[in-house]
SEDO-116030 format. One line per field, with one value per residue: x, y, z of N, C-alpha, C in turn; residue in three letters; residue number from 1. Coordinates in Angstrom, 2 decimals. Layout:
n_x: [X,...]
n_y: [Y,...]
n_z: [Z,...]
ca_x: [X,...]
ca_y: [Y,...]
ca_z: [Z,...]
c_x: [X,...]
c_y: [Y,...]
c_z: [Z,...]
res: [ALA,...]
n: [NUM,...]
END
This chain:
n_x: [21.10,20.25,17.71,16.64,13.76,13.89,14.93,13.39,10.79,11.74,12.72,10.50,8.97,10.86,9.95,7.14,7.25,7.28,9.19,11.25,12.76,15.66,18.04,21.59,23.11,24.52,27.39,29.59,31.35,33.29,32.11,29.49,30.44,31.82,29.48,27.49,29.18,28.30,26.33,23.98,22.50,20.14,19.19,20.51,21.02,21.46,22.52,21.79,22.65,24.81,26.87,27.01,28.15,30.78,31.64,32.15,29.83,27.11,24.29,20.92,20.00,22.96,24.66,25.69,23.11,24.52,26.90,25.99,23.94,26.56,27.76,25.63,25.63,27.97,27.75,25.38,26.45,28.83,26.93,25.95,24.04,22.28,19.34,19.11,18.36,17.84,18.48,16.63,16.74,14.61,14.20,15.37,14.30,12.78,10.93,9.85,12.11,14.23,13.93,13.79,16.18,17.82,16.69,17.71,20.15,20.42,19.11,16.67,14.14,13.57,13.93,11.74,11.89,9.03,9.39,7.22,6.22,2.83,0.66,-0.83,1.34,3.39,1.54,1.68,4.00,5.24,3.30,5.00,7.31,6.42,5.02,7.72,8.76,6.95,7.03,9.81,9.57,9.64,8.86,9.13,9.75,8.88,9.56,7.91,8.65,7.42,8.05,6.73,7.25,10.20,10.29,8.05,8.26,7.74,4.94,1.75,2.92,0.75,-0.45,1.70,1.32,-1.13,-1.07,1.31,-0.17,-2.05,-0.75,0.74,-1.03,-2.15,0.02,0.93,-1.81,-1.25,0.67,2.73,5.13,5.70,5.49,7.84,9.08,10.76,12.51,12.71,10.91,8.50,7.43,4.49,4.10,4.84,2.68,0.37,1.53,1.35,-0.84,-2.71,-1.97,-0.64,-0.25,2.67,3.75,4.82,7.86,10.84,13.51,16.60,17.64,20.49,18.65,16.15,13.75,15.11,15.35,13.74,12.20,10.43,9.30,8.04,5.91,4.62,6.14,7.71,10.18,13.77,16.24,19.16,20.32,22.56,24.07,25.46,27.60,28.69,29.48,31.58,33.26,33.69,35.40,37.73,38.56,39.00,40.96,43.24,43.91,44.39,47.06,48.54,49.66,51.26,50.28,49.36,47.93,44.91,45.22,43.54,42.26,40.70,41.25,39.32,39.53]
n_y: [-46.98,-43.38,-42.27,-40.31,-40.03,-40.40,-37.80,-36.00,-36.84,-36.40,-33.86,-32.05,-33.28,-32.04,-29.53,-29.30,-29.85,-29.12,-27.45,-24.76,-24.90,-24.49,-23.33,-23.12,-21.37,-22.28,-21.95,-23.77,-26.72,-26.75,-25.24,-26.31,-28.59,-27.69,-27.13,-29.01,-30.80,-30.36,-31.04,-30.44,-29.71,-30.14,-30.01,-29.00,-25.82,-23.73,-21.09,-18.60,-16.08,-16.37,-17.94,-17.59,-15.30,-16.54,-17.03,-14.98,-13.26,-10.77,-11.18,-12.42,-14.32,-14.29,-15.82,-18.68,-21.25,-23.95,-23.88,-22.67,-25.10,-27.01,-26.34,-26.62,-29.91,-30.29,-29.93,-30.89,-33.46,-33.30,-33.32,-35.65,-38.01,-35.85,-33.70,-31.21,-28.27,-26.26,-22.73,-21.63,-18.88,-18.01,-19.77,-19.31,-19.18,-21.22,-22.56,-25.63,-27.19,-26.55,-27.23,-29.95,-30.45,-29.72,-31.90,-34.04,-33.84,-34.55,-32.31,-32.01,-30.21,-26.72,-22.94,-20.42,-17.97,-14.76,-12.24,-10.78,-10.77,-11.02,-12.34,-15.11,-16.31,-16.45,-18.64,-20.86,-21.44,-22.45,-24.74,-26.24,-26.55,-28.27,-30.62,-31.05,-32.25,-34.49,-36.14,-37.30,-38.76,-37.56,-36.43,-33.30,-30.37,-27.50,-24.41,-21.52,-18.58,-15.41,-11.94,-9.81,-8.06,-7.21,-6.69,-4.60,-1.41,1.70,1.20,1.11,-1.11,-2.79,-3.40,-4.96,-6.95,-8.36,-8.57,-10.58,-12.66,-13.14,-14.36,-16.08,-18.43,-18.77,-20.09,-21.96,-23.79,-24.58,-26.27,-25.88,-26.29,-24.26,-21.19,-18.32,-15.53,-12.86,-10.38,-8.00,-8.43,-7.36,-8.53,-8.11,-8.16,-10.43,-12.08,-11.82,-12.32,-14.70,-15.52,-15.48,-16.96,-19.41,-21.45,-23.16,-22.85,-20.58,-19.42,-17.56,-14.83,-14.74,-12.01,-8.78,-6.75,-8.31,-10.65,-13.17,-16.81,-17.82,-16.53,-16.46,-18.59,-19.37,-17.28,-19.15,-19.72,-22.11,-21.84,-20.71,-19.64,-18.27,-16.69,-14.67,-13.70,-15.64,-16.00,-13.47,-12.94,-14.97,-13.62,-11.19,-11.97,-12.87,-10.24,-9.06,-10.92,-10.63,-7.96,-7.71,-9.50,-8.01,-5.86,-6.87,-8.63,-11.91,-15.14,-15.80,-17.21,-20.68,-21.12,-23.33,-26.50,-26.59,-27.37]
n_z: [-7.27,-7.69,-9.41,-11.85,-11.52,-8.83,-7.82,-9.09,-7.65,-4.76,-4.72,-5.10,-2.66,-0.86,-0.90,-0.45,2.26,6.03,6.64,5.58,2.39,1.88,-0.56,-1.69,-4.03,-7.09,-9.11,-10.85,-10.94,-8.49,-6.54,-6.72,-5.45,-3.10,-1.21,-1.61,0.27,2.55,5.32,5.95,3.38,0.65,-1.20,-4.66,-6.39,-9.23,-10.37,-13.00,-13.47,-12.60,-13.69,-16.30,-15.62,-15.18,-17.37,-18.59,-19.74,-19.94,-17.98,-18.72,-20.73,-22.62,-22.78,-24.12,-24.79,-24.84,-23.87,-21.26,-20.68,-20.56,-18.40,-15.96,-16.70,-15.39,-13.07,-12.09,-12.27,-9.77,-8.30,-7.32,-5.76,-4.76,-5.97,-8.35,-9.44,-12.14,-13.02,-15.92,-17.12,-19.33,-20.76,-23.45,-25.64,-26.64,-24.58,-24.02,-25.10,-24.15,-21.78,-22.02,-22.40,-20.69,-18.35,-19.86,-18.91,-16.54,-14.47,-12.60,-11.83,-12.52,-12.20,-13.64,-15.97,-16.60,-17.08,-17.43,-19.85,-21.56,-20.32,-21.25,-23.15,-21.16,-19.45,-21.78,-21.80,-19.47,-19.68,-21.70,-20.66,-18.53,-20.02,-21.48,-19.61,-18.95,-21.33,-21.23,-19.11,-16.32,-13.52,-13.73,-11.85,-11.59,-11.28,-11.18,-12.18,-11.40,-12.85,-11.32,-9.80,-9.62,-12.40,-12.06,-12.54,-11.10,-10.35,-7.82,-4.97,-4.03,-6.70,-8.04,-6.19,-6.28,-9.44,-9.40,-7.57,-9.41,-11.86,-10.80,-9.78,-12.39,-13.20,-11.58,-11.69,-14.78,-14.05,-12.98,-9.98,-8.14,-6.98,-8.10,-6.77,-7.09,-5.26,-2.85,-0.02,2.20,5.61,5.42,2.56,1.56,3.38,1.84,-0.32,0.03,0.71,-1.52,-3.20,-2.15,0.51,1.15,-1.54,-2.68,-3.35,-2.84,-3.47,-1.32,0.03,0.53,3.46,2.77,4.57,6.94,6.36,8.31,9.31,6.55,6.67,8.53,7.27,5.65,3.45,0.82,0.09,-0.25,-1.95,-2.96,-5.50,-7.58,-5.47,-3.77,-5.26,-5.35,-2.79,-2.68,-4.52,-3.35,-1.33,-2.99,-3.65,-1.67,-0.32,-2.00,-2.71,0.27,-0.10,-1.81,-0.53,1.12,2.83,3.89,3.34,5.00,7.83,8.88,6.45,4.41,2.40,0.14,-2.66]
ca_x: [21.32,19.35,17.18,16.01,12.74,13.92,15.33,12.46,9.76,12.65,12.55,9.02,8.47,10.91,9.22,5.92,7.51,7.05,10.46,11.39,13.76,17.12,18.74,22.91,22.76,26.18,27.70,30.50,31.82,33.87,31.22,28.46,31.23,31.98,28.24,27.06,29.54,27.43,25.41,22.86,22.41,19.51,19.44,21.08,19.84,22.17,22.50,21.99,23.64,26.53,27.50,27.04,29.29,32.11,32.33,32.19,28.77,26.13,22.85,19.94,20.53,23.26,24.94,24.87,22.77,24.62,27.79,25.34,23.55,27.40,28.40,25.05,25.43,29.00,27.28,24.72,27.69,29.30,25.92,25.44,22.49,21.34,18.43,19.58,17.45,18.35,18.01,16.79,16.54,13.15,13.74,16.08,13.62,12.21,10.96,9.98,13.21,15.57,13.54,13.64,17.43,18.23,16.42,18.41,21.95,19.89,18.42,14.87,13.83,14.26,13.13,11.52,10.70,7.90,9.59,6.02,5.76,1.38,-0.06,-1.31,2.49,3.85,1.05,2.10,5.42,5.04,2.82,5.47,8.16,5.80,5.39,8.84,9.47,6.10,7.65,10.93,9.28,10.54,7.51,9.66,9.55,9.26,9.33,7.92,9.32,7.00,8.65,6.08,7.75,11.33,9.72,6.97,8.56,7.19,3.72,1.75,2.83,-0.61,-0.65,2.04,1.01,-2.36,-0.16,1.85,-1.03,-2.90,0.05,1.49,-2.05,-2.59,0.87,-0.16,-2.92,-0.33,1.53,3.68,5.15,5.77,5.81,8.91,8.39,11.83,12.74,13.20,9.60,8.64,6.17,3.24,3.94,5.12,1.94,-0.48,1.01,0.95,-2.98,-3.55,-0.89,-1.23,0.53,3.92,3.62,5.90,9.70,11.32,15.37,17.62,18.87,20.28,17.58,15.07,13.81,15.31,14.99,13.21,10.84,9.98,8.55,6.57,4.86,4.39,6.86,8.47,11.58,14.54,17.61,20.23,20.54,23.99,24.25,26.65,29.05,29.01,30.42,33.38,34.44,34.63,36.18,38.52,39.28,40.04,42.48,44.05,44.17,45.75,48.06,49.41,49.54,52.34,49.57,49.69,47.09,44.45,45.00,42.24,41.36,40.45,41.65,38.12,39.86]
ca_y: [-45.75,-42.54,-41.91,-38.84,-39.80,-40.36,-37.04,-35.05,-37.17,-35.66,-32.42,-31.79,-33.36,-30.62,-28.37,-29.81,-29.99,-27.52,-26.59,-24.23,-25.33,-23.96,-24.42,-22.06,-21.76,-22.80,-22.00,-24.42,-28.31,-26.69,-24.27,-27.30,-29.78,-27.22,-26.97,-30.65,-31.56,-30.19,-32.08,-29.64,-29.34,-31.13,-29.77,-27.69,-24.75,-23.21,-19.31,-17.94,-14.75,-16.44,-19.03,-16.46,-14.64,-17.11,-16.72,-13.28,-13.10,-10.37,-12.03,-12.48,-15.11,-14.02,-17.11,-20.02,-21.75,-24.90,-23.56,-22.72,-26.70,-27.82,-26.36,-27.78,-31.21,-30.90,-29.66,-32.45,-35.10,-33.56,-32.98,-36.95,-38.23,-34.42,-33.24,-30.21,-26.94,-25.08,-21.46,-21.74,-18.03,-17.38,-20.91,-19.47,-18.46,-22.59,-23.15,-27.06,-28.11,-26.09,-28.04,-31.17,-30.99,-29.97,-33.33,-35.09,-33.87,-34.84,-31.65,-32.35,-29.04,-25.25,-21.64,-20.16,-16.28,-14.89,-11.15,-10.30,-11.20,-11.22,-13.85,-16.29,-16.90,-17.40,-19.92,-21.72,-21.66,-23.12,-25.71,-26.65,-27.08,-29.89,-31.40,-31.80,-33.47,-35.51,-36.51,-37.22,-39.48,-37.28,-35.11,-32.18,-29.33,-26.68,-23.41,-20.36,-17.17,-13.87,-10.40,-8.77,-6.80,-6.58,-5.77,-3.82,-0.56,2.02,1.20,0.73,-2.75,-3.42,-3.84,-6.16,-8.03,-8.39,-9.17,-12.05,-13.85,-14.04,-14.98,-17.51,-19.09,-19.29,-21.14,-23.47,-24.50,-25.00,-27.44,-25.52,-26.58,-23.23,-19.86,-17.53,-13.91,-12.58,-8.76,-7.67,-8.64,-7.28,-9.59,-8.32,-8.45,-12.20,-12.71,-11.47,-13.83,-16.41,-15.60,-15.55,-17.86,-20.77,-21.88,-23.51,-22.49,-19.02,-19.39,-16.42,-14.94,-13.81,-10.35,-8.01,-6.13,-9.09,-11.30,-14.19,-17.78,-18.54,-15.57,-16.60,-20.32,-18.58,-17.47,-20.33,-19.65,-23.27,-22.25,-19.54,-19.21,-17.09,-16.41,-14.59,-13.46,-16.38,-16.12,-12.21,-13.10,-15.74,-13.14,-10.56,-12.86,-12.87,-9.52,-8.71,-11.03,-10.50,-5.94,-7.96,-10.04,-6.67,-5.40,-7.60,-9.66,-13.31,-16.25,-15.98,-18.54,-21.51,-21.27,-24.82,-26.90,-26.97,-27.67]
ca_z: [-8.05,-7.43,-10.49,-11.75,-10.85,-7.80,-7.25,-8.68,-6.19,-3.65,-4.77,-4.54,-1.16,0.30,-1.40,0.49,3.85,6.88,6.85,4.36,1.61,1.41,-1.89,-1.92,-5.54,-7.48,-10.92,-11.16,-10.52,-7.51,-5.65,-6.36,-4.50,-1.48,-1.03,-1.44,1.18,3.73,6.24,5.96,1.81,0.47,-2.71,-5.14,-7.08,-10.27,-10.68,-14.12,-13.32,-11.84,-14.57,-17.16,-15.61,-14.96,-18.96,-19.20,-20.26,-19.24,-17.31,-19.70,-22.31,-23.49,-22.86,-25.18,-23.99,-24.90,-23.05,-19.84,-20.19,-20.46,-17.02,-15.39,-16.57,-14.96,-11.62,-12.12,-11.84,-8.99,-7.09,-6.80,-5.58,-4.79,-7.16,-8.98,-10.38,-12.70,-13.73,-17.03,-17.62,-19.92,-21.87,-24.70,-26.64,-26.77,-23.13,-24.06,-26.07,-23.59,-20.64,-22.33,-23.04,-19.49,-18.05,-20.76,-18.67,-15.37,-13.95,-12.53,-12.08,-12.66,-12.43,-15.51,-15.82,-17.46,-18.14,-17.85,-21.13,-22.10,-19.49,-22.26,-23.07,-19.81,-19.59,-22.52,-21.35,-18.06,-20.13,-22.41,-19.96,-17.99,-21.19,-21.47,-18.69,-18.48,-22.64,-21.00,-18.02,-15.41,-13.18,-13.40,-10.99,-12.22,-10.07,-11.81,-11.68,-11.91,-12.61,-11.12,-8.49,-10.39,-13.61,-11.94,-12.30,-10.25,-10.05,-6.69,-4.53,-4.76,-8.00,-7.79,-5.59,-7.72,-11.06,-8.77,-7.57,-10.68,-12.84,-10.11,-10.06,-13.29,-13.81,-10.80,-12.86,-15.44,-14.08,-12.00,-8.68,-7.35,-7.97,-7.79,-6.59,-6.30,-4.54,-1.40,0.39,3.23,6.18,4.93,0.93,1.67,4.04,0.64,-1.84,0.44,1.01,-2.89,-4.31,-1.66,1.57,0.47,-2.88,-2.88,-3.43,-2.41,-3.05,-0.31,-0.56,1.27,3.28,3.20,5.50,7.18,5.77,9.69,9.10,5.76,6.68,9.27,6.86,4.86,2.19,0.90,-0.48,-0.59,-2.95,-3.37,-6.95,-7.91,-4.08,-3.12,-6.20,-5.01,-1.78,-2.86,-5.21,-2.84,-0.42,-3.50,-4.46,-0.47,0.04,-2.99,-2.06,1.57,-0.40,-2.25,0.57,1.84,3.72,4.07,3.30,6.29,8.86,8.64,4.86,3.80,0.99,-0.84,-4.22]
c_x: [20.08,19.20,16.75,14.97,12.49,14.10,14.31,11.50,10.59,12.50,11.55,8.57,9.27,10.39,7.30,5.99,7.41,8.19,10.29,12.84,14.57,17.55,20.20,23.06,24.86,26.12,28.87,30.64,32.46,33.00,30.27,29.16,31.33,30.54,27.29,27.53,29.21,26.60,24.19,21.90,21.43,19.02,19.90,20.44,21.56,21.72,22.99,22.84,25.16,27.18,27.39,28.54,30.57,32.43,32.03,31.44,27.52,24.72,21.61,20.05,21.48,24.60,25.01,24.56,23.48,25.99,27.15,24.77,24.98,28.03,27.21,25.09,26.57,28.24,26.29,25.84,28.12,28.23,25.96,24.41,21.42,20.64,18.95,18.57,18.02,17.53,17.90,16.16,14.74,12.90,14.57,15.49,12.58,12.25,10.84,11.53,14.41,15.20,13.95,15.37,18.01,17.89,17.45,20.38,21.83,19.37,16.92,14.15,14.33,13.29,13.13,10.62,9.96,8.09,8.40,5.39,3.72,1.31,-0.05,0.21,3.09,3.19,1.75,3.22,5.97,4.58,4.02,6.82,7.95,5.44,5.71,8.82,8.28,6.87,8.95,10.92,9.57,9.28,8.47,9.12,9.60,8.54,9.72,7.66,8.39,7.74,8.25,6.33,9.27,11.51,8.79,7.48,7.45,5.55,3.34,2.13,1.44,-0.73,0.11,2.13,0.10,-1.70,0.38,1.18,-1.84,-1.76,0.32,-0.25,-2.35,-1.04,1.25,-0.73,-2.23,0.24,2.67,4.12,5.14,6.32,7.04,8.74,9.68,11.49,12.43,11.37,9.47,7.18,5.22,3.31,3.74,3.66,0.66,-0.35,0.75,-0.37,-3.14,-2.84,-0.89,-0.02,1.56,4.40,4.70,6.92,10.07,13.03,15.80,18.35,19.03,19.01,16.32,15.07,14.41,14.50,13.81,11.63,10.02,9.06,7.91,5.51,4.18,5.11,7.64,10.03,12.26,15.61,18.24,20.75,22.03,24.19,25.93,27.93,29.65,29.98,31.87,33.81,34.71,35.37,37.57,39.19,39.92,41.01,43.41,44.75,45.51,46.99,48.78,49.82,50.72,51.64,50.16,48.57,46.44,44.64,43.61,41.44,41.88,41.00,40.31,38.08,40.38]
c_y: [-44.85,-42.20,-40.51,-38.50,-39.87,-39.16,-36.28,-35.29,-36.09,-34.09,-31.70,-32.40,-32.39,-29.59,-28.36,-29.64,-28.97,-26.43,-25.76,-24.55,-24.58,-24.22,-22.60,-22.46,-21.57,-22.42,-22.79,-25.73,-27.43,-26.18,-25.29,-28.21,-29.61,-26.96,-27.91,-31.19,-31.06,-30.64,-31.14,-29.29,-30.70,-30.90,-28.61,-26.62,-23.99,-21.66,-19.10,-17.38,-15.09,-17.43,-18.31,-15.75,-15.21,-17.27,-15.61,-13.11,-12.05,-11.55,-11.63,-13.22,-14.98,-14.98,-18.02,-21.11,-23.42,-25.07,-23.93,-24.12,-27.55,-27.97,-26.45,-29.11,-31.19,-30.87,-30.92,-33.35,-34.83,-33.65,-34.68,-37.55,-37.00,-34.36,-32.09,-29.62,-26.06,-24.11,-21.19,-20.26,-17.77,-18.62,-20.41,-19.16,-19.78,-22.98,-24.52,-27.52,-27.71,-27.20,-29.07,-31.80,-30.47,-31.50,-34.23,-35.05,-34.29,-34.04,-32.42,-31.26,-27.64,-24.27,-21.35,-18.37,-15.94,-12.66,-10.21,-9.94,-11.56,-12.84,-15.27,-17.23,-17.27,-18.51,-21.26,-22.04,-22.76,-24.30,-26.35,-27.10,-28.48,-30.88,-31.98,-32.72,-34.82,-36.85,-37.43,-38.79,-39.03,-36.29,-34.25,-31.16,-28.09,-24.82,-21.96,-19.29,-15.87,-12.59,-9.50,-7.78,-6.57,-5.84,-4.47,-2.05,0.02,2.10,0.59,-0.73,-3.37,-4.50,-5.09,-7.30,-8.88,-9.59,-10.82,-12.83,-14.18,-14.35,-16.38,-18.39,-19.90,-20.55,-22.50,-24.29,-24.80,-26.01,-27.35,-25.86,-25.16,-21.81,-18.70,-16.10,-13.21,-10.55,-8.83,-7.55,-8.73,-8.47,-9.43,-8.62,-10.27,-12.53,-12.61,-12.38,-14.83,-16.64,-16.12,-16.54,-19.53,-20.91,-23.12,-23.51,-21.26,-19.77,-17.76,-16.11,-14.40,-13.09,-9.57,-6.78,-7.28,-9.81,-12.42,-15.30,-18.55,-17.80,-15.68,-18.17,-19.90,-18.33,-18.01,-20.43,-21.11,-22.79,-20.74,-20.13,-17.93,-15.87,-16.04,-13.94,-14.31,-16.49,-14.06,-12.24,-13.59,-14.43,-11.42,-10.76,-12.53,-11.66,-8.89,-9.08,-10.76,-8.69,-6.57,-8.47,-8.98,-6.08,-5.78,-8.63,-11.12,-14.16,-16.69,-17.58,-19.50,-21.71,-22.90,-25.01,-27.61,-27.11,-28.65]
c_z: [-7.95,-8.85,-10.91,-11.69,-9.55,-7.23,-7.30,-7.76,-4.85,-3.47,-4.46,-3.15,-0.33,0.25,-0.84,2.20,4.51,6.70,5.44,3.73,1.31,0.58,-1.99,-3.09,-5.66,-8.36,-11.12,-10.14,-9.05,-6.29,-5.85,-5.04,-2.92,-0.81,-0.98,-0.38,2.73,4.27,5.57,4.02,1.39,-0.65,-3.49,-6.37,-8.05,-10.23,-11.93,-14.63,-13.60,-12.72,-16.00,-17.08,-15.39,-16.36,-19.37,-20.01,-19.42,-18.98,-18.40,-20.67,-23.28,-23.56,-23.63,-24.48,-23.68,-23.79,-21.53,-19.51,-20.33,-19.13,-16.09,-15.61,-15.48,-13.03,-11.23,-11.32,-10.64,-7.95,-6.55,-6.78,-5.30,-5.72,-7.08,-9.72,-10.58,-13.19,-14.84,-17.82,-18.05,-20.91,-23.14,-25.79,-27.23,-25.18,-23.33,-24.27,-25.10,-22.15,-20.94,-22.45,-21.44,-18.57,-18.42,-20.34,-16.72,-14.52,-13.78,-11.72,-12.06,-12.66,-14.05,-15.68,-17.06,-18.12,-18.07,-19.02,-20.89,-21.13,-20.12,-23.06,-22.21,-19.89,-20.53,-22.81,-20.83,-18.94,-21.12,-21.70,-19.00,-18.93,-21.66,-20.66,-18.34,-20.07,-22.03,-19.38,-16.66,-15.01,-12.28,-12.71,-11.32,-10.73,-10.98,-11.86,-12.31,-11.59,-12.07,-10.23,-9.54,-11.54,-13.28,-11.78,-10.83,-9.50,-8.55,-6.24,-4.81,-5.84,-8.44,-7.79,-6.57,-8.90,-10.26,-8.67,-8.80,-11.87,-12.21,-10.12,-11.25,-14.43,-12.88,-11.68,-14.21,-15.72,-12.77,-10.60,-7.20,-7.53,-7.10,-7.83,-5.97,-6.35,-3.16,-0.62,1.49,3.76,5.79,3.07,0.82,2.17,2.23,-0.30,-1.45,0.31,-0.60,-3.43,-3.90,-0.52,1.02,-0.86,-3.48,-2.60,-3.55,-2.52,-1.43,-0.46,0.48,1.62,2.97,4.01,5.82,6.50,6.97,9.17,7.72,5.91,7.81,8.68,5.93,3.49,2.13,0.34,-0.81,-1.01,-2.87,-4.79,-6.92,-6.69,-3.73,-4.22,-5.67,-4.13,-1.34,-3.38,-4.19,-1.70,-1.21,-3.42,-2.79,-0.22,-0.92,-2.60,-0.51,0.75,-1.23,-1.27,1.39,2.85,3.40,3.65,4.39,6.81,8.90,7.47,5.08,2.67,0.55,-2.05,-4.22]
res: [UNK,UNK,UNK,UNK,UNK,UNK,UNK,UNK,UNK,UNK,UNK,UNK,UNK,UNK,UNK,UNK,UNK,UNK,UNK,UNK,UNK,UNK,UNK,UNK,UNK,UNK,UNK,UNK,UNK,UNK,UNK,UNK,UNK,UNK,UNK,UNK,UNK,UNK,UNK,UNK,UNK,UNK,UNK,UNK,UNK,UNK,UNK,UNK,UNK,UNK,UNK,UNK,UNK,UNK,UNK,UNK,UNK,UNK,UNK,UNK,UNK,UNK,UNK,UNK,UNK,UNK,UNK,UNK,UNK,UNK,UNK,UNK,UNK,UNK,UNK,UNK,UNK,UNK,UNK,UNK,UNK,UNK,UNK,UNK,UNK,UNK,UNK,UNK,UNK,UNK,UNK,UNK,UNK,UNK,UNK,UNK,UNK,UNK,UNK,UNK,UNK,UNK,UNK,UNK,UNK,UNK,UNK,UNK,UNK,UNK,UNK,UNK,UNK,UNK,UNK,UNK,UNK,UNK,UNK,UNK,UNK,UNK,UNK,UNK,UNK,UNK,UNK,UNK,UNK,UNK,UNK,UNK,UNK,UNK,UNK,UNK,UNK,UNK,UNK,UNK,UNK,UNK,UNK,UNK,UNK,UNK,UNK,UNK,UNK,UNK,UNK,UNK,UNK,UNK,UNK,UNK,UNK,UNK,UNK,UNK,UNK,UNK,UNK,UNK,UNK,UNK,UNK,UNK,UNK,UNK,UNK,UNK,UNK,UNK,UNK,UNK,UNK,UNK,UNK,UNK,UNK,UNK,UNK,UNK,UNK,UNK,UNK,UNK,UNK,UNK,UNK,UNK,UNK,UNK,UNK,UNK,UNK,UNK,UNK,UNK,UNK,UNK,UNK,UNK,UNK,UNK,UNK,UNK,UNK,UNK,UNK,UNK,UNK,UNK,UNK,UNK,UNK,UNK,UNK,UNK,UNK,UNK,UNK,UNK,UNK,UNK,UNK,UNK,UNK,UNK,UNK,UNK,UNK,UNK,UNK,UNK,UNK,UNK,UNK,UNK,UNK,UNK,UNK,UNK,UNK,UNK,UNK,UNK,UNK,UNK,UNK,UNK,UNK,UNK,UNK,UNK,UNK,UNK,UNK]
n: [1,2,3,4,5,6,7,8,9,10,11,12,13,14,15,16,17,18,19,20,21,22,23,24,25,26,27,28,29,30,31,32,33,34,35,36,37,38,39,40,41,42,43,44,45,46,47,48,49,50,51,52,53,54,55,56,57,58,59,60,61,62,63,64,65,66,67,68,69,70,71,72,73,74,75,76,77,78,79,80,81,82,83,84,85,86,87,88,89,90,91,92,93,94,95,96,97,98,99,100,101,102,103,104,105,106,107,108,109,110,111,112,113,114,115,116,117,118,119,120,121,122,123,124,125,126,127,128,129,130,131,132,133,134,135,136,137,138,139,140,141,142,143,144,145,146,147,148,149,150,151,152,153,154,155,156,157,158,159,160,161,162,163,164,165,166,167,168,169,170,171,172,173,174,175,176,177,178,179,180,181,182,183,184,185,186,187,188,189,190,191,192,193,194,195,196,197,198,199,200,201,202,203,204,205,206,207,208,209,210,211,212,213,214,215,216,217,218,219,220,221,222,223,224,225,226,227,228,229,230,231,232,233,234,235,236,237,238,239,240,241,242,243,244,245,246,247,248,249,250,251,252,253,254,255,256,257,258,259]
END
């Protein structure tokens, strides 16, 4: 039986390795299942956004959170022996107790944003989520997320950049396994945090308009996600064929039975 100290040791050594870590983030038992059963899937990653929204909930906590840790445990179960990270938003407003009660449905690690909430709280964020899981017996992963380019309204990249590396540093020194710097980042922004933040240390999303997952482990980035990207795509997979099937269309040739 794969433990959940087994999975987080797991988790963190891909997150060590040259390659860069792929994780197609899921919001449900069915989209974890069609995504586990891939040769290629070596761990899975939960979308906030996208499990929010499969209950008709705007993105930002507005979730309960007990709802959102009911449809990761289920993803948990179907993942298997996969290690599973979840998107635990900003912590709920209790980053320890929301950490501590994700562990407790088998997650062994997750993103955690900082809003750009006053430095000295992020810190003690980040610190309270390793906490958990050191409390919990589990050396959770925790992979943490600065706003500093999404929040950073219009102020120079620079600056940014700047804000990124000394937040992601200082939640390194935290505890942190790795810091999350999502928006559209071009080769040199990526090459900068890598300089200041640390060589396999940056986690990066995939959005339209950014770089490849090849071109990103070039430059030493360990890890890209999707966030609500891949629930974007089923559903407009959905709403086309559905316009064909009004349409008098038919049920494309070669769809799978992935249910």
């Amino acid at each position: 039986m794969t433990t959940s100290q087994d999975k987080a040791r797991t988790l963190a050594d891909l997150h060590r390795a040259p390659e860069i870590l792929r994780v197609v983030n899921v919001w449900d038992a069915v989209s974890a299942a069609t995504v586990a059963a891939l040769p290629e899937t070596r761990a899975l990653a939960t979308a906030g956004h996208s499990i929010a929204a499969t209950f008709g909930y705007p993105d930002g906590e507005n979730i309960p959170r007990d709802l959102m840790l009911d449809m990761v445990a289920r993803i948990v179960e179907t993942a298997g022996a996969l290690p599973v990270s979840a998107d635990l938003d900003a912590g709920f407003g209790d980053p320890g107790e929301t950490a501590r009660r994700a562990i407790g449905v088998g997650v062994v690690g997750a993103n955690m944003e900082d809003r750009l909430r006053p430095l000295a709280d992020s810190v003690r964020a980040v610190e309270a989520v390793i906490a958990a899981g050191a409390a919990e017996g589990v050396p959770f992963v925790l992979n943490a997320r600065t706003d500093a380019f999404v929040r950073g309204g219009d102020r120079p990249v620079r600056e940014s950049i700047d804000d990124a590396v000394t937040r992601g540093r200082a939640y390194l020194d935290a505890g942190a396994d790795l810091v999350f710097v999502p928006g559209v980042l071009s080769a040199d922004v990526t090459r900068a945090l890598v300089d200041g933040i640390g060589e396999r240390k940056v986690s990066v999303i995939g959005l339209p308009g950014a770089l490849t997952a090849g071109e990103y482990e070039a430059l030493g980035v360990a890890r890209i996600s999707y966030g609500p990207m891949t629930q974007r795509v089923a559903l407009t997979a959905l709403q086309d064929v559905a316009s064909e099937l009004y349409s008098d269309g038919v049920v494309p040739e070669g769809t799978r039975a992935l249910n």
